[in-house]
N, C-alpha and C positions, 0 to 999 in steps of 0.2 A: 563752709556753708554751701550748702547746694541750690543753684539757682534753671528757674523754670526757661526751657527755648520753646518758643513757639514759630510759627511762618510769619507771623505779622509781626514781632518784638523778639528782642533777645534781651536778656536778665541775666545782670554781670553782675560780680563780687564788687563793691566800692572799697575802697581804702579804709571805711569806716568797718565793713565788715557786714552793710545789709547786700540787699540787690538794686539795683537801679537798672530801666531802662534803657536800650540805646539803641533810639532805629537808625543813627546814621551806618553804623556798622550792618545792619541786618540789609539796610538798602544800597548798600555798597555794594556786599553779598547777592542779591538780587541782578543788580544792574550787570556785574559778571557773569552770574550763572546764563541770563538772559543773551548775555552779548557771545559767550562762548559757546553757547547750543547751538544755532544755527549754524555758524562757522566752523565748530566743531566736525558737525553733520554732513557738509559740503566738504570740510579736508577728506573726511573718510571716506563717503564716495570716489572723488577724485582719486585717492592712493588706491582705490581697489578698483577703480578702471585700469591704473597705468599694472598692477598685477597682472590685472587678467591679458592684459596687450604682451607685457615682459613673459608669461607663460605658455601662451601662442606661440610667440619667438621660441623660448624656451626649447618647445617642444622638437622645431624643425634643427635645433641644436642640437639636442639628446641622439637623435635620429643618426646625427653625421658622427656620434661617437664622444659629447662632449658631454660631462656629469656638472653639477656647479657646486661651485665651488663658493661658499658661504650663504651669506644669507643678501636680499635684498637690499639695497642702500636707495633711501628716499631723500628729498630734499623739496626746498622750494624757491625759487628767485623771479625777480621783477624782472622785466625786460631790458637786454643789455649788459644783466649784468650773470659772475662768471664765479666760482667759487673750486676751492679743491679738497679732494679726498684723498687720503693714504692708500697707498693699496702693497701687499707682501707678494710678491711674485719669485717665482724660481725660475733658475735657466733652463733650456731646453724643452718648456713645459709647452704644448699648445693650448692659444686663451683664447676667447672669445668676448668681448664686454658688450650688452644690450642694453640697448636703452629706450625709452619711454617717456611722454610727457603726456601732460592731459587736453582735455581736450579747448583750451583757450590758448593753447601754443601750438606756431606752426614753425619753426624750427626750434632746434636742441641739438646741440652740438657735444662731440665728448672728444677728449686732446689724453690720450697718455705720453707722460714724463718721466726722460729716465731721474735715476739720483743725482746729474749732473744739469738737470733741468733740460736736455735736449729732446725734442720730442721725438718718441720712438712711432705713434702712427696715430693719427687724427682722421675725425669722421665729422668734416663741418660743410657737407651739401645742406640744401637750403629743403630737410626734410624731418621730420619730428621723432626719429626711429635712426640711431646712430649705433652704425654695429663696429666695431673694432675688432679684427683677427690679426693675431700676431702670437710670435715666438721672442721672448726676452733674451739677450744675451748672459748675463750675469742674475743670480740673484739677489736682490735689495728691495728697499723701498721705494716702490715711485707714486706717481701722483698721477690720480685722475680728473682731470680740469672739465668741470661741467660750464657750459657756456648756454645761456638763452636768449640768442638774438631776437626770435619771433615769438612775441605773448604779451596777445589784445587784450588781457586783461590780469594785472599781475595781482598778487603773485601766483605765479604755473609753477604748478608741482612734475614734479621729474622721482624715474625711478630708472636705477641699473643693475645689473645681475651679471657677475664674473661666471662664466664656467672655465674648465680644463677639461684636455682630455694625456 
C-alpha cells in the first residue's frame, strides 16, 4: 500500500496494513535538517577558506618545481587535541606538506612519523600555516600527526596538501 508524505505529516504502512500518522518521526526529521543546515553551511565555508589559503601556498610551491601529489586531506579537532593520518612516501622523493587551519585557530601544528614512530621533521611554531620540507630515507608508511594547540572556538577545521617534486 502506498502512503501519502507531506512537510507537515508522514503516512506509514501499520502492521495492520492501513496508514497511520507519525509526526514524531517527521519532527525528528525536521529538528536535523534544521540543526545540520546551518552548521553544515559554516563547515563549508570554513573548508573552502582553508582551500583557497592551501592553494595560495600551493602556488609558491608549484613555482619551486613541486606538482602534488593527491588530493587535499581536511579534518577538524578541539583545542589541544591531536590526531593522525597515513601517508605512502618514497625514498629519495622531495615533499613538501602545507597546512592550513581556519580562521578561529591560531596555531596548528604538523609532526611527520617515520614507520618506526621517530619523528622525521616537525613544524610546531606557535603559527597557523605549518610547512614541512623533507626527503624520506626509505619507502613506507608514515604518519602525519596533526596537532591544534591554539582554537578559541572548537572545533577548527584544518586542511593539508602533500606535493613532490
Amino acid at each position: 500500500m502506498l502512503c501519502q508524505l507531506s512537510y507537515r505529516v508522514v503516512r506509514e504502512t501499520s502492521a495492520g496494513g492501513g496508514c497511520r500518522t507519525s509526526t514524531r518521526i517527521m519532527l525528528a526529521a525536521l529538528a536535523a535538517a534544521a540543526l545540520a543546515g546551518p552548521a553544515h553551511a559554516q563547515q563549508q565555508q570554513y573548508l573552502n577558506a582553508i582551500r583557497v589559503q592551501l592553494e595560495r601556498m600551493g602556488a609558491h610551491a608549484e613555482q619551486r618545481g613541486y606538482t602534488p601529489a593527491g588530493g587535499l586531506t581536511y579534518g577538524a579537532l578541539n583545542a589541544g587535541a591531536r590526531e593522525t593520518r597515513p601517508i605512502s612516501l618514497r625514498a629519495g622523493v622531495a615533499y613538501v606538506i602545507l597546512g592550513a587551519c581556519d580562521q578561529d585557530c591560531s596555531d596548528f601544528d604538523l609532526r611527520l612519523m617515520a614507520p618506526d614512530s621517530s619523528v622525521v621533521v616537525q613544524d610546531v611554531a606557535t603559527d597557523d600555516r605549518p610547512v614541512l620540507e623533507f626527503t624520506v630515507p626509505r619507502t613506507g608508511q608514515y604518519l602525519i600527526m596533526v596537532m591544534m594547540p591554539g582554537c578559541s572556538q572548537s572545533p577548527c577545521y584544518w586542511g593539508f596538501q602533500l606535493y613532490q617534486r
